[in-house]
N, C-alpha and C positions, 0 to 999 in steps of 0.2 A: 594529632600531635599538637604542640604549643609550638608557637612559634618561633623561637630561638631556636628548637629540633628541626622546623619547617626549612628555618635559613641553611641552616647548617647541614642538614639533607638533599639541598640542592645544590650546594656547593661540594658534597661528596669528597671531603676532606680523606687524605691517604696519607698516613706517616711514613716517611719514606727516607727515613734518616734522625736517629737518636742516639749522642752524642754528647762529648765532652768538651770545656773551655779553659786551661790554666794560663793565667796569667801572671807577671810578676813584671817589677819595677814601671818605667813609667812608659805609658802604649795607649795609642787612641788608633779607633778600627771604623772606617766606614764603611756601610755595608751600603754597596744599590740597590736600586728597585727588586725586589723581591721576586717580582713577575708571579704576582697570586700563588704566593705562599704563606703561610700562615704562621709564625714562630712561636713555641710558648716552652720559657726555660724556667729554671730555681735556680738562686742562687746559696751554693753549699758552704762555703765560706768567703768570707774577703768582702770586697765592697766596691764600686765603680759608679759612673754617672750613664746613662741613655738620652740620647736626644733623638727623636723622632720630626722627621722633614716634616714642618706646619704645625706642629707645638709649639708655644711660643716658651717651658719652662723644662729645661734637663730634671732627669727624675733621676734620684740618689737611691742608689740599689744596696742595702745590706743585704748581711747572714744570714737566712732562714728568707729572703723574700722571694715571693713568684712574680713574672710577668709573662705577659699575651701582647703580642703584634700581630692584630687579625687581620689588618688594611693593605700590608702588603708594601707600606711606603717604605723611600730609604731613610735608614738610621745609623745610629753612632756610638760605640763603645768606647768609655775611655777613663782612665785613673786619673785623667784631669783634663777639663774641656778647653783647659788653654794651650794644649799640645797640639798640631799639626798633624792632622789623619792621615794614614795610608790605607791606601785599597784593601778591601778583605782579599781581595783576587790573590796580593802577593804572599799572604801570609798563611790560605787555607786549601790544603790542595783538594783534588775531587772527596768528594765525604764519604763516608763509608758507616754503616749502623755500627755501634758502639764506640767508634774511636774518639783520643782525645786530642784535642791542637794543643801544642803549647807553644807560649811566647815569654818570652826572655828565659828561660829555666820554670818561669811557672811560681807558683807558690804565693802569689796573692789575692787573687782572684781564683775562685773556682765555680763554675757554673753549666747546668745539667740539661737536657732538656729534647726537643721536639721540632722538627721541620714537617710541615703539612702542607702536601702542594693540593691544589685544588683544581675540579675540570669544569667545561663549562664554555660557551662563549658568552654567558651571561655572568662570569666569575667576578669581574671588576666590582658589577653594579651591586653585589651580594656581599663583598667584600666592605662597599662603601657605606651596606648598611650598621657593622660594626665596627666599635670605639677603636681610635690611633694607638692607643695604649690601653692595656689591663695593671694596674700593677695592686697584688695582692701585699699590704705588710701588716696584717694581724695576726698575732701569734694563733689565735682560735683557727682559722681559715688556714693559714699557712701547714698546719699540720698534715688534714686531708691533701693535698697538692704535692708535700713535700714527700708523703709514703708512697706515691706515684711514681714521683719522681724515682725517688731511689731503688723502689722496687723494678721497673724498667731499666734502672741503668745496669741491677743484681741480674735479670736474664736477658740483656746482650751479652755482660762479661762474662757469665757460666757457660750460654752455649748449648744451654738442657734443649732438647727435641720441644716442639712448637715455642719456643722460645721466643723467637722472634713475632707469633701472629699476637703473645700476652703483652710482648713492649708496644705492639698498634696499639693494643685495645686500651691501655693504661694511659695512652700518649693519647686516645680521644676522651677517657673520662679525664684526662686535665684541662685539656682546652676545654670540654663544656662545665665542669666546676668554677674554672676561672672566669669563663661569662658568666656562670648563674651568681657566685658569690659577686662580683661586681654590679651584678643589677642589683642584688638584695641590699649592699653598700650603700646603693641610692647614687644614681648620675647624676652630679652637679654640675647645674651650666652646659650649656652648647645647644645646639639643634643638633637633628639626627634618629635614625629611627632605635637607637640603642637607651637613646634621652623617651622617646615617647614609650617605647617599654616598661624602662621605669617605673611612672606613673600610672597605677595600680587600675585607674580608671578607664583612661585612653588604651591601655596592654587591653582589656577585659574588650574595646570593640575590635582593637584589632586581630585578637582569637578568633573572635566570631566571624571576622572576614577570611582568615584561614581557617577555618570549619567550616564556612560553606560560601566558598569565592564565586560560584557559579550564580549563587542567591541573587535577587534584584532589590540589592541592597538602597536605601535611602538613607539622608544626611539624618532625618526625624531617628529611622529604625536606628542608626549603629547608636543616634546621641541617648538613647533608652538604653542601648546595653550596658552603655559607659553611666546609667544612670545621671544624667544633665541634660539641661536644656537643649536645645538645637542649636542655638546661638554659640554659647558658651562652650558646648562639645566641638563645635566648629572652630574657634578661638582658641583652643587649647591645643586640640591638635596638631593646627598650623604653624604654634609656634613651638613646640615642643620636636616635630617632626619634620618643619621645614614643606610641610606638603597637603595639599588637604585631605579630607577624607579620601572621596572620590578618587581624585588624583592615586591615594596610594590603593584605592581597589583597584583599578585599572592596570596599575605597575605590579601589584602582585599578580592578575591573571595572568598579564606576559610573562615574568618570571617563567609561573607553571606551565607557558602552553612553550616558550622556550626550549624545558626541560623534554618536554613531552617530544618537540620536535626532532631532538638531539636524539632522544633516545628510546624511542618508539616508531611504529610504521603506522600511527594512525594517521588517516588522512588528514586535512585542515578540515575539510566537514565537521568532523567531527570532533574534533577538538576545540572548533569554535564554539558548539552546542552544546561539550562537557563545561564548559568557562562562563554561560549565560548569555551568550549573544544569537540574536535571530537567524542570520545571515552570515554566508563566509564571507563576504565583501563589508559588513560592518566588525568584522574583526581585524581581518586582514588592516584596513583603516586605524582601528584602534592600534595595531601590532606594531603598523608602521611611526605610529607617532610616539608610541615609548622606547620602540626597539630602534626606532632608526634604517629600517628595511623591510621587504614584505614576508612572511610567512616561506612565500618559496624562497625567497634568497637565502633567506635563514638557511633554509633546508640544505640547500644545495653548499651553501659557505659549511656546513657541517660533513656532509658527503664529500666533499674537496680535500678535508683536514684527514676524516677520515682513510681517505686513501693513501694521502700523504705519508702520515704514521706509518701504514703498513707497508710503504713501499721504502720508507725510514728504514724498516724495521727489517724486513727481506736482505736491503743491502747490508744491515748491519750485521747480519748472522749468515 
């Protein structure tokens, strides 16, 4: 796979809620921490501002535009940013797939769209690999996104048998159209690994490091793939992705061996020696200094949640 498939497959994105927004006269909505979800809505008619916690500029939402909040941070709806927010809490009760909120009678705002929760206890780090905002407003782009949209919102309202599993599948080719067409866009400004994607050169070593993470990759080998010098490919990377090379091979093998932990019965032997390392104790080492814990803690912190849930889940039913 490429690697925006690679991120986005490890974070096992689930649409678990697609839904409607009317709004009318004047309203500002703060929404908090998301808690690793992923939102990506259209807007159908009408117009409002988003500001997103740690951007420093509101983004002005017309008729026909899409946007993506893949980070997960809190944000802010509102017909005008000089109005005084209330809680989304008080205004949206539990969600439900098709339904629509309305505020004040509705009829200004209207906007469609996608909640994506995400699993993982590596979800944060995966999350922080993608941009604070998406926001699509070319009419060319907009089209694709927008017959997603609509055709999703046409089978929750109808109701037809699998109905519901065509609005998933619709509500994931939007979120990955809305990444691809914003890379193709071109990232301006920032670090970030959504920034070194981008760039056609630095994307091309870092494929090759997600095609074969286990490799005994070198700073020479990846700056050949990317075509440039070793100097320069090291230079670019670093500022474009905040991280060096090296540095992000290592944080991808964790990622994978993370996943693997989570959700597989291989041992760490062996998982250490599918990722390229000699020894379980030189991964283990490596594990602890990206992840923050060892290998077994991982294990066992995922064995803990998992019981959790299903002892959630027992009581619940």
């Amino acid at each position: 796979m490429d690697p925006l498939s690679d991120v986005l497959s490890l974070l096992k994105p689930q649409s678990y809620v697609s839904a409607g927004f009317d709004a009318g006269g004047d309203w500002s909505i703060q929404f908090a921490d998301q808690h690793d979800r992923i939102k990506c809505y259209a807007v159908i008619s009408g117009r409002c501002w988003l500001s997103v916690e740690s951007v420093p500029d509101a983004v002005r939402l017309e008729a026909g535009d899409c946007f993506v909040l893949p980070s997960g941070r809190p944000f802010r709806l509102a017909s005008d940013m000089s109005l005084t927010p209330v809680d989304a809490k008080s205004i949206f009760p539990p969600a439900r797939a098709g339904g629509v909120i309305s505020v004040n009678g509705g009829g200004g705002l209207y906007l469609v769209g996608s909640r994506f929760a995400v699993r993982g206890n590596h979800a944060s780090i995966l999350l922080g690999m993608l941009p604070p905002i998406v926001h699509i407003h070319k009419e060319s782009e907009q089209a694709v996104l927008r017959w997603s949209v609509e055709r999703m919102m046409q089978e929750l309202r109808e109701q037809q048998p699998g109905g519901f599993l065509v609005a998933q599948h619709l509500a994931h080719m939007m979120l990955v159209q809305a990444l691809r067409l914003h890379l193709a866009e071109g990232v301006n400004g920032g670090v970030g690994w959504f920034t070194a994607l981008a760039d056609k050169q630095i994307c091309a070593a870092i494929g090759a490091i997600h095609a074969e993470p286990a490799r005994r990759w070198t700073l020479q080998a990846l700056a050949e793939r990317a075509c440039m010098s070793r100097s320069t490919f090291a230079q670019r990377f670093k500022e474009s992705s905040g991280e060096t090379p090296m540095e992000y091979l290592a944080r991808w093998r964790m990622l994978l061996a993370g996943d693997r932990l989570e959700n597989s019965s291989d041992p760490i032997s062996v998982i250490a020696v599918s990722l390229g390392y000699e020894s379980e104790s030189a991964f283990s080492a490596a594990f602890k200094r990206v992840m923050g814990c060892t290998p077994r803690q991982y294990g066992r912190g995922q064995e803990a949640a998992s019981r959790a849930s299903r002892k959630d889940g027992d009581t619940r039913h």
